[in-house]
Backbone as CSV, one residue per row, in Angstrom:
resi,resn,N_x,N_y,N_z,CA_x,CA_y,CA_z,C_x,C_y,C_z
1,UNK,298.600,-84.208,109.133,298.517,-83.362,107.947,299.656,-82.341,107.976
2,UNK,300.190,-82.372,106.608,301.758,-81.521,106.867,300.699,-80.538,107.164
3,UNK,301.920,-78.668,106.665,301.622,-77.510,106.287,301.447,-77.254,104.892
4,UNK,301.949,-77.817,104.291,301.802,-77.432,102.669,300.011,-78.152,102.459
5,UNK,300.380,-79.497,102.785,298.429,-80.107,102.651,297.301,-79.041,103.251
6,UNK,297.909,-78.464,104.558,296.848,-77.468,105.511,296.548,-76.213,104.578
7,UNK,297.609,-76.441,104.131,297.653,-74.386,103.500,296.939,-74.715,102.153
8,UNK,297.015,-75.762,101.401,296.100,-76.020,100.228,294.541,-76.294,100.731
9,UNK,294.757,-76.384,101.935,293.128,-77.239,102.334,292.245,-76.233,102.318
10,UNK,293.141,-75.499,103.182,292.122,-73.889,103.435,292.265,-72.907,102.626
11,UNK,293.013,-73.009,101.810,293.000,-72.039,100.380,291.962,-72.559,99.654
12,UNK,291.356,-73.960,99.649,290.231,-74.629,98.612,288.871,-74.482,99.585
13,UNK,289.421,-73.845,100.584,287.825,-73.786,101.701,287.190,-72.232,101.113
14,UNK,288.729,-71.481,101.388,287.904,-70.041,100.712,287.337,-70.087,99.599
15,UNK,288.019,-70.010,98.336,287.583,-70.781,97.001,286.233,-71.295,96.728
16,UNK,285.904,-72.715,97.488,284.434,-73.190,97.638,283.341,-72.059,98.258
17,UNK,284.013,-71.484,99.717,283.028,-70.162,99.534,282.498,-69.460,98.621
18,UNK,283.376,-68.790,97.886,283.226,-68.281,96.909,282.253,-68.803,96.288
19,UNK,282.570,-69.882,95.248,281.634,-71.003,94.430,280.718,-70.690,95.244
20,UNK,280.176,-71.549,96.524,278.537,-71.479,97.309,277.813,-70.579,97.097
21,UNK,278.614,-69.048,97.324,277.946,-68.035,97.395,277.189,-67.395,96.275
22,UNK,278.145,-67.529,95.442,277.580,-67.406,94.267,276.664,-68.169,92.979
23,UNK,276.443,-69.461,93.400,275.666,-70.100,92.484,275.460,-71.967,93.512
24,UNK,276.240,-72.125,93.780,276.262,-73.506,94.461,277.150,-74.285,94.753
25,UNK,277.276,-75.186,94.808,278.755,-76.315,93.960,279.945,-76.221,94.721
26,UNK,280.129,-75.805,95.884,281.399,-75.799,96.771,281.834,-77.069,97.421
27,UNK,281.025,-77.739,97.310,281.542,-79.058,97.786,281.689,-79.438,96.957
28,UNK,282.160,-79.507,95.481,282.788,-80.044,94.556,284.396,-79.716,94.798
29,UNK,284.916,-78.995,95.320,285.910,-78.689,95.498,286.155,-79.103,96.595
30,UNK,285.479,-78.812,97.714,286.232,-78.855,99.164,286.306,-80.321,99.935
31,UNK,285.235,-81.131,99.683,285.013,-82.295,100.082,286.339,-83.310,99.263
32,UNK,286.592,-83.286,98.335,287.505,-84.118,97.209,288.834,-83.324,98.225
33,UNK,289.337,-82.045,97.928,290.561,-81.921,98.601,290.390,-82.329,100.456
34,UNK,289.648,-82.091,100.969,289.650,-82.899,102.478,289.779,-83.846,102.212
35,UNK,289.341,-85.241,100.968,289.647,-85.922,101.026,291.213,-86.904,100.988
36,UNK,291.717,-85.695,99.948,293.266,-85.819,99.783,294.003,-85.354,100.669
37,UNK,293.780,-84.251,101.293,295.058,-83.179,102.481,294.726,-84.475,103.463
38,UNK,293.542,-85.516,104.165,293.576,-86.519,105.189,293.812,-88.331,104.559
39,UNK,294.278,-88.533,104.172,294.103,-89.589,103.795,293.742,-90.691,104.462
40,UNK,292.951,-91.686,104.292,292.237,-92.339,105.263,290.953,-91.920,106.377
41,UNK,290.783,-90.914,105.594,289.983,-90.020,106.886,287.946,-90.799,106.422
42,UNK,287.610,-91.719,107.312,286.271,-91.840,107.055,285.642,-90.759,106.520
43,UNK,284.253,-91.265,105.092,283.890,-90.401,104.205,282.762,-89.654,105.352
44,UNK,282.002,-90.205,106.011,281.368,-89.743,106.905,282.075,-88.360,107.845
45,UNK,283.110,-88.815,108.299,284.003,-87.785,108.495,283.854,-86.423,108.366
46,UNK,284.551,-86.935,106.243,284.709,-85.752,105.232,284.099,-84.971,105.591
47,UNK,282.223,-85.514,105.389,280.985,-85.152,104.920,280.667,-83.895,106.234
48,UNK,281.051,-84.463,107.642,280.541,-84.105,108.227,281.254,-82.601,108.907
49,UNK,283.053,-82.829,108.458,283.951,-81.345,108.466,283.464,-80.531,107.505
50,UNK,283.589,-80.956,106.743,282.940,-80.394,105.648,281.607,-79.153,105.706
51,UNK,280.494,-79.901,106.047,279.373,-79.350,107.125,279.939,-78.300,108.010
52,UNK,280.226,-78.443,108.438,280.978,-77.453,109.462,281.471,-75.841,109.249
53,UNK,282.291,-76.428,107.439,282.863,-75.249,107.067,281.935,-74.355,105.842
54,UNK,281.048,-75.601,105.815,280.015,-74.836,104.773,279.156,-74.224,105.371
55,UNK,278.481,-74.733,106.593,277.494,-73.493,107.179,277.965,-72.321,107.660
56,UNK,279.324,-72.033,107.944,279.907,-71.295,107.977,279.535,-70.055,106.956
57,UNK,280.220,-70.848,105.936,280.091,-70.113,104.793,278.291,-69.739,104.043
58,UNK,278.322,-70.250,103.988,276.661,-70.260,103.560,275.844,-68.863,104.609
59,UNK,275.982,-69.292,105.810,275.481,-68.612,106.910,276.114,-67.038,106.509
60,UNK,277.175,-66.899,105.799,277.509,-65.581,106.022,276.779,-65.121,104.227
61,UNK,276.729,-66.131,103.593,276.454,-65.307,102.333,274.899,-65.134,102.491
62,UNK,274.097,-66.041,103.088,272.722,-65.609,103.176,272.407,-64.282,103.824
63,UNK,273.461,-64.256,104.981,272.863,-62.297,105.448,273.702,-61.345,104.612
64,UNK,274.486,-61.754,103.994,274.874,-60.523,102.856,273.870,-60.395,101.882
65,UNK,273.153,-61.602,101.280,272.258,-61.379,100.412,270.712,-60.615,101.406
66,UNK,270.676,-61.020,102.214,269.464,-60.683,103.215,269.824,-59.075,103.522
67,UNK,270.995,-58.488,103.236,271.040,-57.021,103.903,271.172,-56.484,102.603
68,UNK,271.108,-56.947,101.220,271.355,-55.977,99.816,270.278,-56.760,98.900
69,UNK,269.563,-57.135,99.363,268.208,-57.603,98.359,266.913,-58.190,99.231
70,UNK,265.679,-58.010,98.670,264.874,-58.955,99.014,264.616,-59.957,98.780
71,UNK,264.218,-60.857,99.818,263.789,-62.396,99.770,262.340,-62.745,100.278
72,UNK,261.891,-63.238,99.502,260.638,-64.413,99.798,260.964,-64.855,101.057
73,UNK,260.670,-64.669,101.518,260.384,-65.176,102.643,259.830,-66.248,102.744
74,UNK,258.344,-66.659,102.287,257.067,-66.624,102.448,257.668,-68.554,101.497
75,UNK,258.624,-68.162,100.893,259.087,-69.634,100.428,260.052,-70.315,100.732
76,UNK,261.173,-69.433,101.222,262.875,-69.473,101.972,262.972,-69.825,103.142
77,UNK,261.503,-69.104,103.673,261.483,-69.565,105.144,261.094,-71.268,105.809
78,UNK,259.724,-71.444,104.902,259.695,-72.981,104.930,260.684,-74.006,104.153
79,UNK,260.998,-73.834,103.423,262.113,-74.274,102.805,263.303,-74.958,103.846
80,UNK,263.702,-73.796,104.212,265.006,-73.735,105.274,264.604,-74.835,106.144
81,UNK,263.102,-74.566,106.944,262.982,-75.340,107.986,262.478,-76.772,107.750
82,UNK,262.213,-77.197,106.925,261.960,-78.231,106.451,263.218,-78.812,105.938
83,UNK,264.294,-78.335,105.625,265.227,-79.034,104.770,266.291,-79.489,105.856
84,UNK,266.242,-78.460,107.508,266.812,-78.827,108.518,266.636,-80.423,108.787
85,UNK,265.112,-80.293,109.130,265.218,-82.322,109.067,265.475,-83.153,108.097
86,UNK,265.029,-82.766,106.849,264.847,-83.503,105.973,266.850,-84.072,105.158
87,UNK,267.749,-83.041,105.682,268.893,-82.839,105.676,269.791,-83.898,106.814
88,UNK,269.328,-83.954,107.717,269.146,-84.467,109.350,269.117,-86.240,109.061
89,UNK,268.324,-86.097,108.375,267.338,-88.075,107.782,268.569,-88.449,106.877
90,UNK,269.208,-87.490,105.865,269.869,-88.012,104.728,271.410,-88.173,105.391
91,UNK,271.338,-87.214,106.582,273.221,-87.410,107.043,273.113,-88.736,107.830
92,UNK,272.247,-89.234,108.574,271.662,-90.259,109.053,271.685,-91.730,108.190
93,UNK,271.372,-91.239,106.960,271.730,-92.606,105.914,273.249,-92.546,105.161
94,UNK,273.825,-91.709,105.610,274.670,-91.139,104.714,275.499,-92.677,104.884
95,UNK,275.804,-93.127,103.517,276.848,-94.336,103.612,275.918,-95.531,103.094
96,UNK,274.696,-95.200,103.601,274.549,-96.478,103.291,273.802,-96.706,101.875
97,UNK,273.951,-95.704,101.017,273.348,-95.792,99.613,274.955,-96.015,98.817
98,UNK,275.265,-96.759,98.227,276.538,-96.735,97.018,276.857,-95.726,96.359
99,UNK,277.973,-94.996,96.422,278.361,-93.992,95.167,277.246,-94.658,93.850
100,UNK,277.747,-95.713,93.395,277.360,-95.930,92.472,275.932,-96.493,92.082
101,UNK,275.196,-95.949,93.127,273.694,-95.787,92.562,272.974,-94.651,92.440
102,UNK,273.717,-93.560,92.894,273.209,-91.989,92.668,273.768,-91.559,91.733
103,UNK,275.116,-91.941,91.459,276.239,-91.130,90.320,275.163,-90.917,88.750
104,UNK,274.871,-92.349,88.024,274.373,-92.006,87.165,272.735,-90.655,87.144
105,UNK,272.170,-91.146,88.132,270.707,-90.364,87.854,271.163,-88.745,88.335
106,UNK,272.300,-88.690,89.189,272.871,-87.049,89.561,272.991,-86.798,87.944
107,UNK,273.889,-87.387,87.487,275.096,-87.199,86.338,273.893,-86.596,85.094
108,UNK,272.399,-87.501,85.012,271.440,-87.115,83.750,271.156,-85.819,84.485
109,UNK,270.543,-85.883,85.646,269.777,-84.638,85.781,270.506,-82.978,85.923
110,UNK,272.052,-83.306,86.040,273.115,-82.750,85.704,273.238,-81.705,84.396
111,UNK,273.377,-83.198,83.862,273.232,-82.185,81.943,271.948,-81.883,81.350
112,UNK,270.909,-82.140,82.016,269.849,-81.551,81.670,269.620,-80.539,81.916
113,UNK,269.986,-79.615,83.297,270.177,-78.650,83.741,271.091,-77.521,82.693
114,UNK,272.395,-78.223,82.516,273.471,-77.691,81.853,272.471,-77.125,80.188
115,UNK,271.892,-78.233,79.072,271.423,-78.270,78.009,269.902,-77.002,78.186
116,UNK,269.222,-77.153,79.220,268.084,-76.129,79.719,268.735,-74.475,79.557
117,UNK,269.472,-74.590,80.408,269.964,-73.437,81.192,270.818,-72.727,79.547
118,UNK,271.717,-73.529,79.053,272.307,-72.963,77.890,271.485,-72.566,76.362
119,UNK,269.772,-73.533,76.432,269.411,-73.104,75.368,268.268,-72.224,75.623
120,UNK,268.521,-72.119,77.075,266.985,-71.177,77.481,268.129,-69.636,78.048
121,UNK,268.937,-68.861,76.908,269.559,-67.751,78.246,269.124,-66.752,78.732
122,UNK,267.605,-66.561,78.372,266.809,-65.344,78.920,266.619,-66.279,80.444
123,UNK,266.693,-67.571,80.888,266.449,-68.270,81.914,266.717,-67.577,82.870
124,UNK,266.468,-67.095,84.178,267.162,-66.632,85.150,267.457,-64.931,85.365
125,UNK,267.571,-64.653,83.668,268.368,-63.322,83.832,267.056,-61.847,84.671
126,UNK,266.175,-62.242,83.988,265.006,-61.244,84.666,263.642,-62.172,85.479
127,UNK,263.645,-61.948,86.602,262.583,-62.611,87.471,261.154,-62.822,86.551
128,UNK,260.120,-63.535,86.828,258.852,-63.971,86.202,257.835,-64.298,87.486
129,UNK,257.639,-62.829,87.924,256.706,-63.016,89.239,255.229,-63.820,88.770
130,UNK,254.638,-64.032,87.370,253.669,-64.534,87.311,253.673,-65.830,87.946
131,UNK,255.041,-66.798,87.605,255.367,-67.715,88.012,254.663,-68.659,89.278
132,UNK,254.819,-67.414,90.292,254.769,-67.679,91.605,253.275,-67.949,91.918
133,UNK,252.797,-68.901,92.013,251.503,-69.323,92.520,251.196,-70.314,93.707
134,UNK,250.278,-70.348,94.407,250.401,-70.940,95.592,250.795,-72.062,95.453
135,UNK,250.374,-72.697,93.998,251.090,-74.415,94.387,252.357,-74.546,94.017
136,UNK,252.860,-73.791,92.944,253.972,-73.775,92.545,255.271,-73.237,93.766
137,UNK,254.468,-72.759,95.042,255.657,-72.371,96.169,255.470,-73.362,96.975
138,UNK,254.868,-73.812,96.684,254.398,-75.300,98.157,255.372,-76.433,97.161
139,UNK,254.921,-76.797,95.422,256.440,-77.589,94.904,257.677,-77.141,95.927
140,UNK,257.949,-75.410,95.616,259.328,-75.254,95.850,259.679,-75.706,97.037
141,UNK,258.790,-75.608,98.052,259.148,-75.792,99.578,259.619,-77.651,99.501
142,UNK,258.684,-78.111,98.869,258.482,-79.893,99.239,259.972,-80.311,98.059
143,UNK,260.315,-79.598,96.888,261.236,-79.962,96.170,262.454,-79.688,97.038
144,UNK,262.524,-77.870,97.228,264.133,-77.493,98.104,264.015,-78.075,99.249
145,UNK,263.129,-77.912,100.268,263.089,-78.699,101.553,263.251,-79.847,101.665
146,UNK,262.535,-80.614,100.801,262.100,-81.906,101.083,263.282,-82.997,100.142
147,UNK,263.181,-82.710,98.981,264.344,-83.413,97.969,265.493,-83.257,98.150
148,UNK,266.101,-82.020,97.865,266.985,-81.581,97.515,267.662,-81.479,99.114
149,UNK,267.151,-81.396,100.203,267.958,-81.229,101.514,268.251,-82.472,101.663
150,UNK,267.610,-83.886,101.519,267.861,-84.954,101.663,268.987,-85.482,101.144
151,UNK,269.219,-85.043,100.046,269.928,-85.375,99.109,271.530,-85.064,99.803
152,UNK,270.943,-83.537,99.745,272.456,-82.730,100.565,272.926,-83.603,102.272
153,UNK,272.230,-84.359,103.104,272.743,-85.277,104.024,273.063,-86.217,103.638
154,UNK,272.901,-86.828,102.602,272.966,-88.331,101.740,274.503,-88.076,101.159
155,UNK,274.774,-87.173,100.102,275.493,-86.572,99.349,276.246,-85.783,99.402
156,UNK,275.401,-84.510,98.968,276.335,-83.134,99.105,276.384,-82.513,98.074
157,UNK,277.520,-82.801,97.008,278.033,-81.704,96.243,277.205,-81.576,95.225
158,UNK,276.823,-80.203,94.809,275.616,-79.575,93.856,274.335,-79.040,94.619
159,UNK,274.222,-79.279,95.433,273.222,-78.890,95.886,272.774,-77.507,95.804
160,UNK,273.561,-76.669,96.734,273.314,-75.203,95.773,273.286,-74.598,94.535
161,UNK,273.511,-75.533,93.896,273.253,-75.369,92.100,272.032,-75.975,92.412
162,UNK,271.242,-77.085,92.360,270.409,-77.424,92.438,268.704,-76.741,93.086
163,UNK,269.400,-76.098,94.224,268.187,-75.081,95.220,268.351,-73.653,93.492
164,UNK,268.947,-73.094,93.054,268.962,-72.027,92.439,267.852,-72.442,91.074
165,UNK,268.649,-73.655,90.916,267.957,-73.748,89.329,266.224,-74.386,90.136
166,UNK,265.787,-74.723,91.354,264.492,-75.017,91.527,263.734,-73.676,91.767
167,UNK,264.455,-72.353,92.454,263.628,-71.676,92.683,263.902,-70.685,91.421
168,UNK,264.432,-70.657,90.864,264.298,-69.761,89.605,263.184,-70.565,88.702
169,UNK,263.043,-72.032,88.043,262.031,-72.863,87.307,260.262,-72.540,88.406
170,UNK,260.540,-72.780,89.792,259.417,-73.170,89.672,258.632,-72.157,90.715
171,UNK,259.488,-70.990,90.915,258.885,-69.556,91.269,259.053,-68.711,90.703
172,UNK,259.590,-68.394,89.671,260.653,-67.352,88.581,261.344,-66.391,89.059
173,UNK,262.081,-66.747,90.557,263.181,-65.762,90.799,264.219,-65.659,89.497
174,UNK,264.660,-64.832,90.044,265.859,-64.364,88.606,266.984,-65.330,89.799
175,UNK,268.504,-65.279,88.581,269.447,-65.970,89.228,269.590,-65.618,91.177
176,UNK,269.964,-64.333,90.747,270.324,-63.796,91.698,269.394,-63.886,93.338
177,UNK,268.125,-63.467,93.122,267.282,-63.945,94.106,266.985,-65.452,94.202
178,UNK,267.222,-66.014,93.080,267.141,-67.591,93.661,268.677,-68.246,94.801
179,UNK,270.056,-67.623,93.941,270.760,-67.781,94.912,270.974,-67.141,96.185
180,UNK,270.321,-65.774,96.640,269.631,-65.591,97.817,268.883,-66.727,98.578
181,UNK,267.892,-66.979,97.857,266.927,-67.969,98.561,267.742,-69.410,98.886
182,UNK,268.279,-69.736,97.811,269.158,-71.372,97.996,270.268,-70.722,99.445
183,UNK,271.083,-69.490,99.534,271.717,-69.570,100.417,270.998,-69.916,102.047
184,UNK,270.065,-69.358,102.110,269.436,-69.444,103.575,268.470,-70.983,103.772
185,UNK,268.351,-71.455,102.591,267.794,-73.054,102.481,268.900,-74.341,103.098
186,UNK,270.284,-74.011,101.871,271.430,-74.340,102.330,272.359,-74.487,103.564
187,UNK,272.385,-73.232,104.149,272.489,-73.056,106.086,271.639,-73.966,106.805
188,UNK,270.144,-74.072,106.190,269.488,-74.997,106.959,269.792,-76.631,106.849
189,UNK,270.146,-76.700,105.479,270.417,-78.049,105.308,271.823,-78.641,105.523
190,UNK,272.494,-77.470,106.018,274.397,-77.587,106.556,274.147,-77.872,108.432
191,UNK,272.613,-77.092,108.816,272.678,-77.326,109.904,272.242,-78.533,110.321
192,UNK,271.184,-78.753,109.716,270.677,-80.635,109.383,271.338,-81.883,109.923
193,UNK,272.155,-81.599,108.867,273.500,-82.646,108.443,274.088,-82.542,109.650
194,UNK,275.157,-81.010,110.061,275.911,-81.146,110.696,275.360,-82.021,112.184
195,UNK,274.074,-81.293,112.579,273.934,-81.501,113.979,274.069,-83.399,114.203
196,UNK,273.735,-83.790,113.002,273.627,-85.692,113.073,275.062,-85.939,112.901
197,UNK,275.852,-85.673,112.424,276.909,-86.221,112.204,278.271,-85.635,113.293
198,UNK,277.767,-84.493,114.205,278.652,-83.995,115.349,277.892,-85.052,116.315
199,UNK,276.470,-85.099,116.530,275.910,-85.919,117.545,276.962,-87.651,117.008
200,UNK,276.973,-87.802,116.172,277.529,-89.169,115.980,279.407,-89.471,115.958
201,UNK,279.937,-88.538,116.221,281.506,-87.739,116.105,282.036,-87.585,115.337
202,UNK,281.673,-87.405,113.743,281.766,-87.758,112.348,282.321,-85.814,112.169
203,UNK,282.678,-85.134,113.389,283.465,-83.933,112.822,284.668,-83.414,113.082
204,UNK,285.869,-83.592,112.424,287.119,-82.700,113.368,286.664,-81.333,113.465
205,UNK,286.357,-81.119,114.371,285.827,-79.549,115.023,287.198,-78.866,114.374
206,UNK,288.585,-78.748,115.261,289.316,-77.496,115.090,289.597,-77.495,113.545
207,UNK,289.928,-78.609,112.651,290.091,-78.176,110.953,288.657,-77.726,110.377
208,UNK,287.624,-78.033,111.338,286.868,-77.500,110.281,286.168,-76.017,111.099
209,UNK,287.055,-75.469,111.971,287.017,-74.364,112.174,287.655,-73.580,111.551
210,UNK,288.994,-74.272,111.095,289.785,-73.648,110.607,289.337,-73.522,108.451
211,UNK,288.660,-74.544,108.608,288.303,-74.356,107.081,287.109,-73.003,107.419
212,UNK,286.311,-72.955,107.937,285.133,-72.232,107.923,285.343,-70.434,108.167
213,UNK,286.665,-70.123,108.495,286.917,-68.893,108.890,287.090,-68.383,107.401
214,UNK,288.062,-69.175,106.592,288.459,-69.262,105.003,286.819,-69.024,104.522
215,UNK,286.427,-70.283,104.594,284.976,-70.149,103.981,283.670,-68.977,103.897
216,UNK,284.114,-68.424,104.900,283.461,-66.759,105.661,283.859,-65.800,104.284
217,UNK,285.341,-66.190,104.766,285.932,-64.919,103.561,285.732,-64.915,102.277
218,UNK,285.803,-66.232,101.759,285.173,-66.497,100.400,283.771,-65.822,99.771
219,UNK,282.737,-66.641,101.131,281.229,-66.108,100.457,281.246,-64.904,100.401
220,UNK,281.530,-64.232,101.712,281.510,-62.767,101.980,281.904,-62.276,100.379
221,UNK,282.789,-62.618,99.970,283.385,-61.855,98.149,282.477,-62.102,97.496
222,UNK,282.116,-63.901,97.130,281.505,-64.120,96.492,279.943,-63.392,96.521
223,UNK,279.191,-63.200,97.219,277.785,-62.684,97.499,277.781,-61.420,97.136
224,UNK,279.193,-60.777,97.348,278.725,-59.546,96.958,279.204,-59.128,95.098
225,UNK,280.106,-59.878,94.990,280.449,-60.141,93.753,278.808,-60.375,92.512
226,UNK,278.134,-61.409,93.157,277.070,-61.576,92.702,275.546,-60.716,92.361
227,UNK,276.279,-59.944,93.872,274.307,-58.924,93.956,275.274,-57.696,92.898
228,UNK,276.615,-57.537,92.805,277.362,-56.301,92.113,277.381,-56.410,90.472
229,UNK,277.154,-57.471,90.178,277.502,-58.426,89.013,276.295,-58.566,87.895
230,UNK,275.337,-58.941,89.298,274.175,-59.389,88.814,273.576,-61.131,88.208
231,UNK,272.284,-61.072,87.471,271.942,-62.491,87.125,272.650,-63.013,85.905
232,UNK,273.262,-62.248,85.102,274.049,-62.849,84.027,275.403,-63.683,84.360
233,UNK,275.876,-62.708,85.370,277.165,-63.092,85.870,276.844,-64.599,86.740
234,UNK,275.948,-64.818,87.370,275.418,-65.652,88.327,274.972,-66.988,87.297
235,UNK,274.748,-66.797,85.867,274.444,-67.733,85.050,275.617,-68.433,84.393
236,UNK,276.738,-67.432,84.285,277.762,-68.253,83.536,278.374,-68.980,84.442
237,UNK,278.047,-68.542,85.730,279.311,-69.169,86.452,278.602,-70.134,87.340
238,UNK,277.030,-70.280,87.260,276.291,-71.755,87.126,276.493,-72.383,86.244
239,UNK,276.593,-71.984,84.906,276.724,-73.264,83.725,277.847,-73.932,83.963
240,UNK,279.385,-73.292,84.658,280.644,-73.366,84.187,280.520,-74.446,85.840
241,UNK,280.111,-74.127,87.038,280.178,-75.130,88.140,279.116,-76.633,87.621
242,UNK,278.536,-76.133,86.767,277.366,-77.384,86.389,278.289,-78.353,85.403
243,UNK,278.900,-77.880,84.675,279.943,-78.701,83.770,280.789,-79.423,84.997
244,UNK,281.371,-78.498,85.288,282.344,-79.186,86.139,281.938,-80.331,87.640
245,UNK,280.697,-80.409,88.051,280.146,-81.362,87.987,279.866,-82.498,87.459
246,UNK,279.536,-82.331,86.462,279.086,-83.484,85.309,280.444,-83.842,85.063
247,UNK,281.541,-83.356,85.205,282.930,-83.664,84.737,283.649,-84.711,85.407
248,UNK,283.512,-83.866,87.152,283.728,-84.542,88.383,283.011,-85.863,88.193
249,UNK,281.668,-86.097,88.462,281.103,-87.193,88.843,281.302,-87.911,87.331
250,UNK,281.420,-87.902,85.997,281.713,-88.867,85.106,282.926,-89.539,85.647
251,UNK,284.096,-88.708,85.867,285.360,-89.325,85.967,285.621,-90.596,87.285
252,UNK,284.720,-90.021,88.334,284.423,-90.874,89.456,283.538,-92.554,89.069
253,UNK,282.362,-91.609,88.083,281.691,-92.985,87.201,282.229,-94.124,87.069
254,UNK,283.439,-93.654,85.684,283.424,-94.175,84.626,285.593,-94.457,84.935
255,UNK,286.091,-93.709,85.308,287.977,-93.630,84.934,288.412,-94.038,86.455
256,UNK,287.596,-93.065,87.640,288.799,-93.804,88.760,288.338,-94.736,89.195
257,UNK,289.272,-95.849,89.679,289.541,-96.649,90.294,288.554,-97.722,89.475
């Protein structure tokens, strides 16, 4: 890998911090350019440097959000630990499901999110503690833990869009405390992944040390950008990573290759 590829790699590591911290969606960015700065580099690989530089990142925006807001615990906490294995199982299959049998059903549940979120915009902006009922936190645990971490060892990118928009629907955190909660879910499901795919050698340790220091610096902005900002700010710039999703994975669909 020249210097010009290195210096773009880890300029798109901070960047994706950023993105994570604030709403989700950093591996829309960072995974695609690792894929280009290495060429030839097994996707397992990618998936698994990648990992590396996201718990990084993740790990630092969850205790920024953990030292300037409160968190549920009581739902974040099982969440997390459940999504460790359940994250663990999916890096474990990782490969052996086709791009092209997840792309379409990501791609609907994608713009449904996008069409929700844009015609509902009181969504998110002020919390709905009625929301929160015992079964409706046991969904969240078995949806973020259980679905959505799987997904993230299988997959990857969206996922922290995905943990935000579950615990805002189906506990009524506001944006902001849901992306609290998705950050410390996320760490668990970066640790998941990673630990199966370092046990299997699927990580360049020193680049993705070197992505993850970037990635530090990113969330660190981003998180605080967010609790400073607030849930409005945290909504546009979910809708705007949720497009660009749906953008990403059409073009992968449907134009390349």
């Amino acid at each position: 890998m020249d210097a010009l590829s290195l210096t773009t790699l880890l300029t798109v590591a901070a960047l994706a911090g950023w993105v994570d911290a604030v709403v989700g969606g950093g591996g829309l960015l960072l995974l695609p350019a690792l894929l280009v700065a290495a060429p030839g580099v097994p996707v397992a690989t990618a998936l698994g440097t990648n990992k590396l530089a996201a718990i990084a990142g993740t790990s630092t925006a969850a205790l920024t959000y953990a030292r300037h807001t409160k968190i549920d615990w009581s739902v974040a906490g099982p969440s997390a630990g459940v999504a460790v294995v359940c994250a663990g199982v999916g890096a474990g299959l990782a490969g052996a499901v086709p791009a092209g049998a997840y792309r379409p059903v990501v791609l609907v549940v994608l713009v449904a999110v996008a069409v929700f979120v844009a015609v509902r915009p009181r969504l998110g902006v002020v919390a709905l503690p009625e929301r929160r009922t015992r079964w409706r936190v046991v969904a969240a645990v078995v949806v973020a833990g259980g679905g959505i971490a799987l997904y993230d060892g299988l997959i990857g990118p969206g996922t922290g869009t995905f943990l935000v928009v579950a615990f805002t629907l189906l506990v009524g955190a506001d944006f902001v405390h849901g992306s609290a909660m998705a950050k410390i879910v996320n760490a668990g499901t970066n640790l998941g992944a990673l630990v199966v795919f370092g046990l299997a050698g699927h990580v360049w340790w020193w680049l993705g040390l070197a992505m993850a220091v970037c990635n530090i610096v990113g969330a660190a902005v981003g998180a605080r950008m967010a609790l400073r900002r607030g849930a409005g700010f945290v909504r546009v710039v979910l809708l705007v990573v949720v497009l660009a999703l749906v953008a990403r994975l059409g073009y992968d669909q449907w134009l390349a290759g």
